[in-house]
N, C-alpha and C positions, 0 to 999 in steps of 0.2 A: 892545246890539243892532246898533247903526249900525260898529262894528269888524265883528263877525260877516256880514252884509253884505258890507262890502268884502271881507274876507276870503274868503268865497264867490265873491264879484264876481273877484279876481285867481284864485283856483284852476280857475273854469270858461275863464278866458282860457289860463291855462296849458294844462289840457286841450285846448284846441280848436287850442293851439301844436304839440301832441304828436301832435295825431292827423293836423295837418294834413301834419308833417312824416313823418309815419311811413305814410301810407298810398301803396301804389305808385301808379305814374304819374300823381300829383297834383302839380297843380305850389305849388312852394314861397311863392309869393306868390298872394293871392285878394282879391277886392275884394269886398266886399257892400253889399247899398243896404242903407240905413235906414229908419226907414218915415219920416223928415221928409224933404220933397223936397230933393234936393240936395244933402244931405249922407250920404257913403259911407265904409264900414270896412274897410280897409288890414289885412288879416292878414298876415304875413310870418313862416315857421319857416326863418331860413338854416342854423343849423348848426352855424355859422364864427363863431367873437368876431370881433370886429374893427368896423369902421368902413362903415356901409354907406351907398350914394348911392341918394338915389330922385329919379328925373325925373320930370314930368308933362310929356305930349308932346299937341300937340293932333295931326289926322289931316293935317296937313302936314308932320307931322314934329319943328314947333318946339319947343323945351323952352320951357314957360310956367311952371314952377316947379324949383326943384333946392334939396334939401337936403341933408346928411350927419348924417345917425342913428349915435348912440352905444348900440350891439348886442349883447348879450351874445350870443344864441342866435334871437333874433326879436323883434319886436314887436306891437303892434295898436295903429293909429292913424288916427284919422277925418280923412277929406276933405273939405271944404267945397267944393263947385262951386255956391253958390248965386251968379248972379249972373252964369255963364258962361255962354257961347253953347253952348247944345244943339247935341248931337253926340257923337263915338267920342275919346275919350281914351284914352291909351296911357301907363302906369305902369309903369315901368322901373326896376328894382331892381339894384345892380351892389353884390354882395358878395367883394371880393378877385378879381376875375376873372368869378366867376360871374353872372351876366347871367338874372335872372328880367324876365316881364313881364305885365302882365294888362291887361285892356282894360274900361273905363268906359263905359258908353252912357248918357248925359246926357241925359235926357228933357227936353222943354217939358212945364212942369206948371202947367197954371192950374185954378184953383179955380174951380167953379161953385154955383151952386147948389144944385145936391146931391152932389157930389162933386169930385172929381180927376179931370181929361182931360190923356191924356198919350200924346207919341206920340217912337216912336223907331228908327232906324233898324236893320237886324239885320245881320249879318255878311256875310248876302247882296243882294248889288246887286239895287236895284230892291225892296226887300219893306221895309216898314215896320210896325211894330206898334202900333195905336192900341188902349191900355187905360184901362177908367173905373172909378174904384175908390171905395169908401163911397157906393157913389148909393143909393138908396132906388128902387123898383119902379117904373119908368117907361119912355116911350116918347124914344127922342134919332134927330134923323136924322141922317145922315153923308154930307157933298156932298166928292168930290174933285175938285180942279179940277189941269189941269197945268200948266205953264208958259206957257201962252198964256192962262190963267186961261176955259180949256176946261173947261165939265162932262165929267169922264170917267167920276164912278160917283154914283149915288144910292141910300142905301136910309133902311130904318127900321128900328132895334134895339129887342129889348127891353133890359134893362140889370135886374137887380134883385142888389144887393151889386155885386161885380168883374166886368168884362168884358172881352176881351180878343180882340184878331183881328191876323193878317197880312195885308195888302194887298201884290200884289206889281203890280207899277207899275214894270215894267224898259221896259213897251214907251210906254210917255207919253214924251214928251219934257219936257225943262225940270225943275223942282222941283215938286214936286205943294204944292199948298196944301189943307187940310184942314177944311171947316167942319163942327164939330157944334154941333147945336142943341138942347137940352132941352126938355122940356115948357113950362116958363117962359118960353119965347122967348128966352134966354140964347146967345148963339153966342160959339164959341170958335175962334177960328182959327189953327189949331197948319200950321209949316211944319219 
């Protein structure tokens, strides 16, 4: 039984090598979250046997990790960012020339009492997305403060399962800080 498994296990990974490389204007490298925080899945369909480099670049540029993967045609291999400063990473894949790249968005994930509060920034300046996930049917309020540790918004959500919003916050100054609060009195404060 546990053969059969794996063997399923490697043939939907195959598939999902084939489709990824085989469907137009997709790009050849993709990253996906997992559902444990912090750690993400690296799909890669190059093509090309050979030797390939993958970087993890944080959003300054700097490579914070490099390795050389031994490639037949692609891989699938899990990232662990537990532990790293939330933020936009940048996954750079260089096969013989060819130069793939995907981008990470690193969530703060703290656990509350009834769920997952997590908040992350979006491609576009100024918007950030604060989502809560596994909560059970209740009420949480969400205070933003900016850089001066100014009240700039207040409300009150409901939340029952996942929830999820964009804030766009281009015109605050400074770094917003983000307090949610649950029913429980529990506050969490994601920057």
């Amino acid at each position: 039984m546990k053969t059969k498994s794996v063997l399923l296990a490697v043939m939907m990974m195959s598939a999902s090598l084939v489709a990824l490389a085989n469907e137009p204007g997709n790009p050849r490298v993709k990253v996906v979250n997992q559902k444990e925080s912090g750690i993400y899945r690296l799909i890669y369909a190059g093509g090309k046997s050979g030797d390939v480099k993958m970087n993890i670049l944080n959003d300054a540029g700097q490579v914070l990790f490099s390795e050389t993967i031994k490639s037949s045609e692609g891989f699938i291999r899990s990232l662990n960012f537990k532990g790293m400063t939330p933020g936009q990473y940048t996954v750079k894949i260089d096969n013989g020339g060819v130069t793939e790249v995907s981008t990470v968005n690193h969530l703060t994930a703290t656990q509350t009492t009834s769920g997952y509060v997590r908040l992350a920034k979006t491609g576009e300046t100024g918007k950030y997305l604060l989502a809560v996930s596994n909560a059970m049917e209740e009420s949480m309020t969400v205070k933003i403060y900016d850089g001066s540790n100014n009240l700039v918004h207040d409300e009150m959500l409901k939340v029952d399962g996942s929830y999820g919003v964009v804030y766009n916050l281009k015109d605050i100054s400074g770094v917003p800080t983000f307090e949610v609060t649950n029913k429980a009195g529990v506050t969490t404060i994601l920057k």
